[in-house]
C-alpha positions as CSV (number, residue, x, y, z in Angstrom):
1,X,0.1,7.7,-7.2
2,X,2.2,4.6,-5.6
3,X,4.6,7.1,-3.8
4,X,1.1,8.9,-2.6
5,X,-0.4,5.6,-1.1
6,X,2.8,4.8,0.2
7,X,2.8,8.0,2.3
8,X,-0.7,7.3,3.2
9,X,0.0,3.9,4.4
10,X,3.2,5.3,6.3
11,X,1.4,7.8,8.2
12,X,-1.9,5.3,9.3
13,X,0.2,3.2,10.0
14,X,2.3,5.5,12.7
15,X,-1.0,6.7,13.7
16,X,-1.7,2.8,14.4
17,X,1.0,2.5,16.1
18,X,0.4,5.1,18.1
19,X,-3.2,3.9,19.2
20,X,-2.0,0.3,19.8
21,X,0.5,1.6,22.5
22,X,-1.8,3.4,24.0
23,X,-4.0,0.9,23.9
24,X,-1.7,-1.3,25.3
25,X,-0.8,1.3,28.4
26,X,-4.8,1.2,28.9
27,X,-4.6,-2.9,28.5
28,X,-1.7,-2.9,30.8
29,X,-3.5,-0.4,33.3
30,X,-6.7,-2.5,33.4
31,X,-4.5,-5.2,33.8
32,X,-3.4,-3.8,37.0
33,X,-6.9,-2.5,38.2
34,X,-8.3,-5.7,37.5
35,X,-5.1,-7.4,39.9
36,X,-6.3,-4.9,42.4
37,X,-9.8,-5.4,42.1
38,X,-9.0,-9.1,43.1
39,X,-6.9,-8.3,46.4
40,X,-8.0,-5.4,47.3
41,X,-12.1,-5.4,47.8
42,X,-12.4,-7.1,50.8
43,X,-9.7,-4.9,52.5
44,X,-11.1,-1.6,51.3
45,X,-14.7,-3.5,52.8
46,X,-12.5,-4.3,56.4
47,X,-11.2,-0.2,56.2
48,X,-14.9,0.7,55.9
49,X,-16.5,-1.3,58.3
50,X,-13.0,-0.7,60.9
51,X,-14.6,3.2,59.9
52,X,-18.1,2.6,60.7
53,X,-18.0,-0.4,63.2
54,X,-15.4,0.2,65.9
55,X,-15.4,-2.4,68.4
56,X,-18.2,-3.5,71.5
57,X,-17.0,-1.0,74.4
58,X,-16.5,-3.9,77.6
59,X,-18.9,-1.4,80.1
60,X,-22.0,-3.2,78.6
61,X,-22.9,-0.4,76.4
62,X,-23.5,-2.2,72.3
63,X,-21.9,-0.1,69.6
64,X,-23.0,1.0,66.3
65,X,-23.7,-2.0,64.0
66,X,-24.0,-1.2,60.1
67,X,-26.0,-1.6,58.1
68,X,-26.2,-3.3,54.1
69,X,-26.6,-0.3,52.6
70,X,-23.5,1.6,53.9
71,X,-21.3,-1.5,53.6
72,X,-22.8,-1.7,50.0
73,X,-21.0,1.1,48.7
74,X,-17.5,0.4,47.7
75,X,-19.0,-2.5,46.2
76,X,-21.4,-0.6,44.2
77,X,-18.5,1.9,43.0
78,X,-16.2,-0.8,42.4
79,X,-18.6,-2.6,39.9
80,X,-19.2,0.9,38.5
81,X,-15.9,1.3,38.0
82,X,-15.3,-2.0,36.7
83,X,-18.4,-1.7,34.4
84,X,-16.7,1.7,33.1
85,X,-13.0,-0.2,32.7
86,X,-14.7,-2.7,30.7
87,X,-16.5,-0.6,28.6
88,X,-13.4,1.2,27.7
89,X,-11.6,-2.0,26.9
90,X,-14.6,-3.3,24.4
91,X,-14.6,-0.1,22.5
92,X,-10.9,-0.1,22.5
93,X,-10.7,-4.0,21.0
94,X,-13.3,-2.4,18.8
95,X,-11.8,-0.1,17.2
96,X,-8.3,-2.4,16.9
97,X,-10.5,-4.9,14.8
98,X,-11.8,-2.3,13.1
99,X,-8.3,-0.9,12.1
100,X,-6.8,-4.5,11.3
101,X,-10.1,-5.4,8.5
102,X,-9.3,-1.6,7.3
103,X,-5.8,-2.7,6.8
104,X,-6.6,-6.0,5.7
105,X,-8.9,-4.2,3.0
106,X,-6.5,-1.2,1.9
107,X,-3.4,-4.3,1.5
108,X,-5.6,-6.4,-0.2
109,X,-6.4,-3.4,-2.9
110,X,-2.8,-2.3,-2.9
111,X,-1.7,-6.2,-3.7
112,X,-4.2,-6.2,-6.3
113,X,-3.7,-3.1,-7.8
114,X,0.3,-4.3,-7.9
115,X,-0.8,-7.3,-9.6
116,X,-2.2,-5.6,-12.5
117,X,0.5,-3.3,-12.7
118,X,2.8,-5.9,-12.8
119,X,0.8,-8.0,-15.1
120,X,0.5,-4.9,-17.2
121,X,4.3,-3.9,-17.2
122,X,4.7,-7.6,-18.4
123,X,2.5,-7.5,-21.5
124,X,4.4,-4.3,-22.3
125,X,7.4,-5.8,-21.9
126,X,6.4,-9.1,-24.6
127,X,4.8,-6.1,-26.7
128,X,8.2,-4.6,-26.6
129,X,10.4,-7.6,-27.3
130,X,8.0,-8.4,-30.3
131,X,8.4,-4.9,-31.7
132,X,11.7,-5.3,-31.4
133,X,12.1,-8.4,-33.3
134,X,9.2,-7.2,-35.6
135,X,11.6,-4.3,-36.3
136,X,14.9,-6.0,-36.6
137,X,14.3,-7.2,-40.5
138,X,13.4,-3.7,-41.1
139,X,16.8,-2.5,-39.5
140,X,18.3,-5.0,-42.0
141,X,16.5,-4.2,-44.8
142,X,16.9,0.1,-44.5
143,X,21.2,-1.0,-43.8
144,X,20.8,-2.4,-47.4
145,X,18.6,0.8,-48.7
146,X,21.3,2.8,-47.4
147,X,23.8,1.0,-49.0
148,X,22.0,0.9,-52.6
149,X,21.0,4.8,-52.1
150,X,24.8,5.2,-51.5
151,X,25.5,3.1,-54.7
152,X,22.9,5.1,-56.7
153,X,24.4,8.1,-55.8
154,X,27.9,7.1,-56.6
155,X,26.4,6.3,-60.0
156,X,24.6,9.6,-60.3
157,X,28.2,11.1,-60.2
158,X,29.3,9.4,-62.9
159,X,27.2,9.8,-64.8
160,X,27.1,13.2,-64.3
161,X,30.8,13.3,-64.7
162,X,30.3,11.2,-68.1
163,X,27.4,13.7,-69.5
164,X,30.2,16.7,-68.4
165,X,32.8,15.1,-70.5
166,X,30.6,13.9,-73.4
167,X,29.6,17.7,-73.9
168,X,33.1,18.9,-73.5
169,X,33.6,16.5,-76.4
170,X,30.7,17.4,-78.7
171,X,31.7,20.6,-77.8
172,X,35.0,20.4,-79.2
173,X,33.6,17.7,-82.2
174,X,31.6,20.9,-83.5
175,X,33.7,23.7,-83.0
176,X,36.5,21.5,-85.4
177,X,33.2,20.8,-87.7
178,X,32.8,24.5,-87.9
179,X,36.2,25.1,-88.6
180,X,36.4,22.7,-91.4
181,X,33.7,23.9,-93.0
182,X,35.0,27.4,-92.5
183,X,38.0,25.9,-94.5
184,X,35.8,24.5,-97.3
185,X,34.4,27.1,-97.9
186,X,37.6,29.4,-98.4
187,X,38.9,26.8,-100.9
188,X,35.5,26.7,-102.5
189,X,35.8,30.3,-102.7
190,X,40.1,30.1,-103.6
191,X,38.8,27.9,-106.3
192,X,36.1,30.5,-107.8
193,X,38.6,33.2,-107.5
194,X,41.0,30.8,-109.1
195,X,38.5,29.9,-111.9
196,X,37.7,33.2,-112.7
197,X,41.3,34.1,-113.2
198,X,41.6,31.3,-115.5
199,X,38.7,32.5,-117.0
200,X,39.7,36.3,-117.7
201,X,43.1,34.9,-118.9
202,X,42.0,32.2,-121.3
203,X,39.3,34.3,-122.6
204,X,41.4,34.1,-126.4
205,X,41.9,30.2,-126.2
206,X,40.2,27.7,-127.4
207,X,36.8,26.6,-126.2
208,X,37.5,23.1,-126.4
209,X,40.3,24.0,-123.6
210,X,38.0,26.3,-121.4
211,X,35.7,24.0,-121.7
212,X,38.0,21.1,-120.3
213,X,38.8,23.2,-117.5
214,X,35.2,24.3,-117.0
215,X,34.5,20.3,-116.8
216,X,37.3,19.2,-114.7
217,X,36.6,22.1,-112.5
218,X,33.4,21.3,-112.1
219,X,34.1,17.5,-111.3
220,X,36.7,19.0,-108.9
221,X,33.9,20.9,-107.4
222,X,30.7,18.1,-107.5
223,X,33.2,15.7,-105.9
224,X,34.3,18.5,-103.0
225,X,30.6,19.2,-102.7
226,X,29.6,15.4,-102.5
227,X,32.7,14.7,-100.1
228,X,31.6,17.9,-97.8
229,X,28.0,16.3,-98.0
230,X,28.7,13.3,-97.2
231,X,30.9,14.2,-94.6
232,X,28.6,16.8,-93.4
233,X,25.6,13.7,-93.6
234,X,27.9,11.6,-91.1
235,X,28.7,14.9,-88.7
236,X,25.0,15.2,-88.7
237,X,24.7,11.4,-88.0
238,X,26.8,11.3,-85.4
239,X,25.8,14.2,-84.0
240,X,21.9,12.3,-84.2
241,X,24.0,9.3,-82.6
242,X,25.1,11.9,-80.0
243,X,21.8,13.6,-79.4
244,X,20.4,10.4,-78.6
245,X,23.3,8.8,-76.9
246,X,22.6,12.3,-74.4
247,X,19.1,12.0,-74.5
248,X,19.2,8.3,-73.2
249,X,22.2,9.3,-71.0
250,X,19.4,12.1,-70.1
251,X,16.9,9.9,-69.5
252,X,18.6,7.5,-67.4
253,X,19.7,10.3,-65.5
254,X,16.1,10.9,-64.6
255,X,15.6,7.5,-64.0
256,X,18.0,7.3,-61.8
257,X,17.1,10.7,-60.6
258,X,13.4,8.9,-59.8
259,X,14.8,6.0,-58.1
260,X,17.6,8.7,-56.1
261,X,14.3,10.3,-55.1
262,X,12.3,7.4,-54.2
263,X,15.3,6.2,-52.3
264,X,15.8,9.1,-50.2
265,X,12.3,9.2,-49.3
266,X,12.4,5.4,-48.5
267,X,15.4,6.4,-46.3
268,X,13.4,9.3,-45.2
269,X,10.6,6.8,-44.0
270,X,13.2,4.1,-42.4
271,X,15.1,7.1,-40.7
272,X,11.9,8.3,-39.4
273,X,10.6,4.6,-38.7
274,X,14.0,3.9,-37.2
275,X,13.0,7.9,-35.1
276,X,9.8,5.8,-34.1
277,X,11.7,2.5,-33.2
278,X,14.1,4.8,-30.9
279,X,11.2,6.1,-28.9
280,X,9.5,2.5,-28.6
281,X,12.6,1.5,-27.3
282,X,13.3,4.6,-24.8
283,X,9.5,3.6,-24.0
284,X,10.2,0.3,-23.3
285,X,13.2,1.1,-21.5
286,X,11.4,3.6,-19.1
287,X,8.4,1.1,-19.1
288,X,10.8,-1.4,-18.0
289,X,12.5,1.0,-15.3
290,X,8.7,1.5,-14.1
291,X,8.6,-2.1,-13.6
292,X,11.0,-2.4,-11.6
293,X,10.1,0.6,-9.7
294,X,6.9,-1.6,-8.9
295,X,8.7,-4.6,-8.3
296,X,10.3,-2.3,-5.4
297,X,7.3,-1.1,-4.7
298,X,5.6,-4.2,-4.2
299,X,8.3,-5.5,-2.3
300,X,7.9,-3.3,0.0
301,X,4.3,-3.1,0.4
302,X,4.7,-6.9,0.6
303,X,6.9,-6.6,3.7
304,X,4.7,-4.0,5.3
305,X,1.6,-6.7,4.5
306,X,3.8,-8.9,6.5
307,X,4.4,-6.1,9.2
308,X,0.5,-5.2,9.4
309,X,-0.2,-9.4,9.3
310,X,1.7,-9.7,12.4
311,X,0.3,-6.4,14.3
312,X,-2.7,-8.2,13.3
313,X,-1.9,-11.2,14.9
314,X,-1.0,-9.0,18.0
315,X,-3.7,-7.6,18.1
316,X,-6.2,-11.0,17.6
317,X,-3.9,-12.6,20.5
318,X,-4.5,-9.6,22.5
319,X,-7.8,-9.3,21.6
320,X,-8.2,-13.1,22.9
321,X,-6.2,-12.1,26.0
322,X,-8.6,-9.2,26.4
323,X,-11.6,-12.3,26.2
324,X,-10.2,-14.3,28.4
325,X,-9.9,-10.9,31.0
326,X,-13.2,-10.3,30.9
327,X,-14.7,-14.1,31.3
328,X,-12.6,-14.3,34.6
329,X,-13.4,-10.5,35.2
330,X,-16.7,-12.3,35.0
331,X,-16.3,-15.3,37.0
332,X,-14.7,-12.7,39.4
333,X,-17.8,-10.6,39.5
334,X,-20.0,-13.8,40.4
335,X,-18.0,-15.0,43.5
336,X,-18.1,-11.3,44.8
337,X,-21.5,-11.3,44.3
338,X,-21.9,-15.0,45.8
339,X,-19.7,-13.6,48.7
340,X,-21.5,-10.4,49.3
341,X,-24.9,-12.2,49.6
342,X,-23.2,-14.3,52.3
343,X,-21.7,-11.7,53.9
344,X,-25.3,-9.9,53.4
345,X,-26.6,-13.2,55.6
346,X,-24.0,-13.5,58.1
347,X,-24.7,-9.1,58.9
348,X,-28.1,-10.0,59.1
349,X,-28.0,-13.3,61.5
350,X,-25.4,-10.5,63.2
351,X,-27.9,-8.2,63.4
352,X,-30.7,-10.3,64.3
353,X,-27.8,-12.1,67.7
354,X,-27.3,-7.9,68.4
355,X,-30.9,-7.3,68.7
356,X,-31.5,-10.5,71.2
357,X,-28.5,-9.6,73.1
358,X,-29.8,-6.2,73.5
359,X,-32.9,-8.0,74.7
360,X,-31.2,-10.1,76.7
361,X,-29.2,-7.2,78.8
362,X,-32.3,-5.0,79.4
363,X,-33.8,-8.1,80.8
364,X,-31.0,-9.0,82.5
365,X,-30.5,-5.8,84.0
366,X,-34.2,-5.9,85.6
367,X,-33.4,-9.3,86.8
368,X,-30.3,-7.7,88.9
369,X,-32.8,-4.8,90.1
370,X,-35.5,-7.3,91.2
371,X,-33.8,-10.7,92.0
372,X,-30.3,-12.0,93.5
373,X,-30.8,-14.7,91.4
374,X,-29.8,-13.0,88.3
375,X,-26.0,-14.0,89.2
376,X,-26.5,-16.8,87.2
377,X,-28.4,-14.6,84.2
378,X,-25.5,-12.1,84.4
379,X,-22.6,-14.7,84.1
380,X,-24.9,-16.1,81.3
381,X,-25.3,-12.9,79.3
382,X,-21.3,-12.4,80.2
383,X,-20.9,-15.6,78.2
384,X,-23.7,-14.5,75.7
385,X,-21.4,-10.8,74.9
386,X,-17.6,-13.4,75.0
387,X,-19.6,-15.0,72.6
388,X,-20.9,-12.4,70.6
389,X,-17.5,-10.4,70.7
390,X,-15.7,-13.8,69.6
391,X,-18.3,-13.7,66.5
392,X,-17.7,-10.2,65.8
393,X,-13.5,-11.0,65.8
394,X,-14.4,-14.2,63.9
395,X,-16.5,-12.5,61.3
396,X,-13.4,-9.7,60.7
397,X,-10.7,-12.5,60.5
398,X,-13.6,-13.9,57.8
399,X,-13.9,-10.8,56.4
400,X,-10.0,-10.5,55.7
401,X,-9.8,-14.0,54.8
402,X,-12.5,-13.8,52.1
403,X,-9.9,-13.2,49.2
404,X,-9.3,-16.8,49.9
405,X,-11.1,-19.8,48.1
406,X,-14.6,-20.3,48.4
407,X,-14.2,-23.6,50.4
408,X,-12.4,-21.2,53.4
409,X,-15.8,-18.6,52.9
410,X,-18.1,-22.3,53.1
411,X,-16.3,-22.9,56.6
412,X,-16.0,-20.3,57.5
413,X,-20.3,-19.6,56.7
414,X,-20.4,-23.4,58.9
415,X,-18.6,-21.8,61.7
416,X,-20.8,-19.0,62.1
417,X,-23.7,-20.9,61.9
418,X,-22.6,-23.9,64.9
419,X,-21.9,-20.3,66.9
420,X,-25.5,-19.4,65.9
421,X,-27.2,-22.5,66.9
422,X,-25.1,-22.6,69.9
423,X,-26.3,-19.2,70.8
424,X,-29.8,-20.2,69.9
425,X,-29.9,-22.9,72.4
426,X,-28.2,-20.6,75.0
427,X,-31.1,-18.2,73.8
428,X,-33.5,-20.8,74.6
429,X,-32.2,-21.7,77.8
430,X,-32.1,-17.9,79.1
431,X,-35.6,-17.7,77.7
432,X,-36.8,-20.4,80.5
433,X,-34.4,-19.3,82.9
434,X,-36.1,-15.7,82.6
435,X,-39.5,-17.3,82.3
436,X,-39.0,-19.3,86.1
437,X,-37.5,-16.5,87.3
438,X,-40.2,-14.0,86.6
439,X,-42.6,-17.0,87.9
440,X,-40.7,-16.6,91.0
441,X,-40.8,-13.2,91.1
442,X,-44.6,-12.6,90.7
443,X,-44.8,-15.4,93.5
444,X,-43.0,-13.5,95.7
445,X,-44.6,-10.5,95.2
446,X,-48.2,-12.0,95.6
């Protein structure tokens, strides 16, 4: 799952990458358009109106003047463009913010989710270490079972070795019983055979005699039969003896048969306790080589934090950066504006000085038909179009001066207006000149 993540992270975050450098071209292009915007607009307005408004011809004849509305138009697709540049940039520092609190929300789960994992590889690894020292008595104490079950059994062994040779030996006791009663009994019977011999050949003596014989023979006999009884009683004692000698032998073999038994399965439960206490321990062992697989693992998602906390700091400073573009984008746009409505004033005053002088030359050019007196109209209105060329140069030299400060565009607006009052008062002066001379000329004709 970490090695998952980890790819996930890898591959948004070269996907980031990707979109902050291309963000950054489109920052570093707006940049440029924006440097561009400020020098260029009032060239690319000279280029139009050196397009549309050539110059006065000298023959008398006025040119074309323009108008607001076709000197509006680079201005108008400049702030579209400009509205369209900006646009781009918001959605672009947008979607960078949007990207850092996504990061800032899949590191904090990641950081978290390391933090439990360590905190749970921990409490694994006290668990262990407990179980380990719970199970180190019991390590001790199945060494000593071992060592008593291999005691026991040594003892089993000899005693089975002892029962072997105690029957050999009652086995040997009773085969020379059985051969010495085998004996007594063939003297028993030598000694009838005997007797009756004596019997058939004393058969003429005396009965005192026979019966001496009879009597010691008898004694002879009683005392044989009491010595092979007793001595038959004390084989059958100690053959009791030995029956119960073997049948305690017997029974302690059982006993220790029980307790063989019970100690094998007591080794049988420490082996497969000591089974269980292997695997706890290959457990702990892989647990702890988990661990420190997270401990690399968090590591590195620690140092990719840090790598995503400074993009995000990129980003916030550019993202500033990008602020401070557009408030003097802004201020830009409002001296443009201030300048175009100026400019919009000055074309009209222009317009309005055209119109006059257009006046001015019809008028002067029925004063030439109808009076020799015009001379002095015609070097006037000569004076009038110097001056009205002069403000037409003027107002160009303004026009490519006006990337200048707005203190040069406030002189340069007080200029034009001393030229305008100065032509007013000319205007005035014409006016009465052409007002005594068409007196003169309606005297003259009455």
């Amino acid at each position: 799952m970490k090695g998952a993540l980890a790819a996930i992270l890898a591959q948004q975050r070269h996907t980031h990458l990707s979109s902050i450098a291309k963000n950054e071209t489109r920052q570093e292009l707006l940049r440029t358009q924006v440097a561009e915007t400020e020098t260029t607009p009032e060239a690319s307005t000279l280029q139009f109106e050196a397009r549309t408004t050539p110059d006065a011809p000298e023959g008398g004849a006025s040119g074309h003047i323009p108008t607001p509305l076709s000197v509006s138009y680079d201005a108008m697709h400049l702030s579209a463009r400009n509205a369209r540049l900006e646009e781009k940039l918001a959605k672009a520092l947008a979607k960078n913010r949007s990207m850092a609190k996504y990061y800032d929300q899949v590191l904090a789960k990641a950081r978290v989710q390391h933090e439990n994992d360590l905190a749970a590889a921990a409490s694994a690894a006290a668990r262990l270490q407990d179980e380990v020292g719970r199970l180190r008595p019991m390590q001790e104490a199945l060494a000593k079972e071992r060592g008593e079950c291999e005691r026991l059994q040594r003892e089993n062994e000899r005693l089975a070795e002892a029962q072997h040779q105690s029957g050999a030996a009652r086995q040997e006791e009773a085969s020379a019983l059985s051969i010495t009663v085998t004996r007594l009994t063939e003297q028993v019977a030598q000694r009838d055979a005997e007797l009756h011999v004596v019997r058939n050949t004393l058969v003429g003596g005396g009965d005192q005699n026979l019966r001496d014989l009879l009597d010691e023979a008898r004694r002879d006999r009683q005392e044989v039969s009491k010595r092979e009884a007793k001595r038959v009683s004390e084989m059958n004692q100690q053959l009791t003896e030995i029956k119960d000698e073997a049948m305690a032998r017997i029974a302690e073999n059982v006993e220790a048969q029980r307790q063989l038994h019970e100690a094998r399965s007591q080794v049988w439960k420490a082996e497969a306790e000591a089974e269980r206490l292997r695997a706890d321990a290959a457990e702990g062992q892989r647990r702890q080589s988990r661990a420190e697989q997270l401990e690399e693992e968090c590591r590195s998602l620690r140092s990719q934090y840090q790598v995503a906390c400074d993009e995000r700091d990129h980003f916030r400073l550019l993202a500033k950066r990008a602020t401070e573009l557009e408030e003097q984008q802004e201020r830009l746009d409002f001296e443009r504006r201030s300048l175009q409505e100026e400019r919009q004033q000055l074309q009209k005053a222009l317009t309005e000085l055209t119109n006059k002088f257009v006046l001015l030359t019809a008028e002067k050019e029925m004063l030439v038909r109808q009076s020799a007196t015009s001379v002095h109209a015609d070097a006037a209105l000569q004076d009038a179009r110097a001056e009205i060329s002069r403000l037409h140069r003027f107002q160009r030299e303004g026009d490519a001066e006006r990337s200048g400060t707005v203190q040069g565009m406030r002189a340069l607006s007080k200029a034009v207006a001393d030229h305008a009052h100065a032509h007013i008062r000319w205007e005035r002066e014409a006016h009465t000149l052409l007002r005594a001379t068409e007196g003169e000329f309606r005297a003259q004709r009455d």
